[in-house]
Structure formats: structure tokens, C-alpha cells
Kinemage of the C-alpha trace (Angstrom):
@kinemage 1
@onewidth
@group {chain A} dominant
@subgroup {mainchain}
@vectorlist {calphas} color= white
{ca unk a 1} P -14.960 8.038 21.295
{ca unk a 2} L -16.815 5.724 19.088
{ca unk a 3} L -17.416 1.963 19.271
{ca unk a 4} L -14.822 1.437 16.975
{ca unk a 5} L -12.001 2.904 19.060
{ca unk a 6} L -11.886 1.479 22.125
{ca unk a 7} L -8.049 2.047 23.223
{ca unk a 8} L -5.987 -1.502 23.350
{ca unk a 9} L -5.783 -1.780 27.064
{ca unk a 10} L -8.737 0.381 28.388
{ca unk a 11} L -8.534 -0.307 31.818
{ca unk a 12} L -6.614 3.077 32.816
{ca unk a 13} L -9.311 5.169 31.148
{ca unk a 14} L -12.176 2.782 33.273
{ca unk a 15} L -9.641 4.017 36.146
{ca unk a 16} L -9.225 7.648 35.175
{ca unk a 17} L -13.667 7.368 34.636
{ca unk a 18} L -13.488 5.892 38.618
{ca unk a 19} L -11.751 8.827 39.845
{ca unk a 20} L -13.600 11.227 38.308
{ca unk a 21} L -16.264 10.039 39.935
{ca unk a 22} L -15.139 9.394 43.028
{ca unk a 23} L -14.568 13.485 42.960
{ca unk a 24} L -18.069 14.278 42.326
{ca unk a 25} L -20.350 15.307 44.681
{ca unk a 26} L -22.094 13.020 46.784
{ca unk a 27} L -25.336 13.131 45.936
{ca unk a 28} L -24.079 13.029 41.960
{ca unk a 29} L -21.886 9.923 42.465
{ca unk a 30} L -24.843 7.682 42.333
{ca unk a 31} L -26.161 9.116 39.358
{ca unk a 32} L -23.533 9.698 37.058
{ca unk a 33} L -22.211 6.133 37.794
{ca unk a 34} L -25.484 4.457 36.897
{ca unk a 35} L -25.585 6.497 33.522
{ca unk a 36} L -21.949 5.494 33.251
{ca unk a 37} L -22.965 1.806 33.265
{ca unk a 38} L -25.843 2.314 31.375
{ca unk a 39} L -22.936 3.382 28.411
{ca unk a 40} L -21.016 0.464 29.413
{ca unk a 41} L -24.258 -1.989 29.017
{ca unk a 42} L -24.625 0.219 25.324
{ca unk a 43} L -21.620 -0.493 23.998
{ca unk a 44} L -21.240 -4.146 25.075
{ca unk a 45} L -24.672 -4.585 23.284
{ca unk a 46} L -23.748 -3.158 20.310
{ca unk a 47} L -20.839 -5.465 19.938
{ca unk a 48} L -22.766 -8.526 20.555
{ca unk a 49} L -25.208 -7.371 18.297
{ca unk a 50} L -22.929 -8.015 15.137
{ca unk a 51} L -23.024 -11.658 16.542
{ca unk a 52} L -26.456 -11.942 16.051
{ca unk a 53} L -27.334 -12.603 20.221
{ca unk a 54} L -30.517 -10.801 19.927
{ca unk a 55} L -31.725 -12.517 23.087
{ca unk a 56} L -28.836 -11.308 24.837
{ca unk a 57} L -28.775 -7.658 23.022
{ca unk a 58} L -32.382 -6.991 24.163
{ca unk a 59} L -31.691 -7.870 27.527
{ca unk a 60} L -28.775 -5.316 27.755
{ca unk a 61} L -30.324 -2.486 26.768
{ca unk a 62} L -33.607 -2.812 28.287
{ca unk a 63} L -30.658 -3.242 31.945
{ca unk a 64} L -29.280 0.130 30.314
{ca unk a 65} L -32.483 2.267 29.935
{ca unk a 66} L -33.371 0.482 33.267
{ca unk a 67} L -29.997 2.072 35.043
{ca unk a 68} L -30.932 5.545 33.080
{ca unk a 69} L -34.425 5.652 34.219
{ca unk a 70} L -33.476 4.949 37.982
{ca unk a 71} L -30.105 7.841 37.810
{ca unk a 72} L -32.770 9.752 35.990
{ca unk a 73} L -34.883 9.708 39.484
{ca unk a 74} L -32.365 9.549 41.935
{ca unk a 75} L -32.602 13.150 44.046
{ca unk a 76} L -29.190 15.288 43.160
């Protein structure tokens, strides 16, 4: 899915993304849920970005690459 085509009412698919991981292992939950935010932190600062918040933009994805870094070294 691209930026562009976020669904109208996306909150089933944030649902259907839940249970998916709620039926992961254990020790993958952690991790694939941070790198799931991290996309989440992405996307929302790609959209502000075409309303020039550059101060808010930065912020976000330095929080995403934070949340990537720490699933990155999570054990699992």
C-alpha cells in the first residue's frame, strides 16, 4: 500500500495488523510491533511533511529509526 491509499476508514486493517500480532510468537510480538510503529511514525511524517512542519517531521522519524533500532536489538 502506498501513502496515497490509505483505505477510508482504516481502523479494521489497524485491527486485522493487532491480531496478527497478537498471533506471533512471544518473543516476536515485541519486535514486530515496534517496527510496526516505526511505519506508523513514517507515514504520519510524510504527510506532515507536505505541510511544511519540519520541526515536527524530524522529530518523527528520528522516534521511528529510534523504535527500529531498539526491535532491531530486542532478543527473538
Amino acid at each position: 500500500m502506498s501513502y496515497n491509499s490509505v483505505p477510508a476508514d482504516p481502523m479494521p486493517d489497524v485491527q486485522a495488523v493487532l491480531a496478527r500480532l497478537d498471533n506471533l510468537p512471544n518473543e516476536e510480538r515485541t519486535k514486530e510491533a515496534l517496527r510496526v510503529a516505526a511505519r506508523f511514525l513514517e507515514y504520519a511524517a510524510y504527510e506532515m511533511a507536505q505541510s511544511d512542519e519540519a520541526r515536527h517531521v524530524a522529530r518523527l522519524i528520528l522516534l521511528a529509526a529510534e523504535m527500529e533500532r531498539t526491535s532491531d536489538e530486542l532478543k527473538g
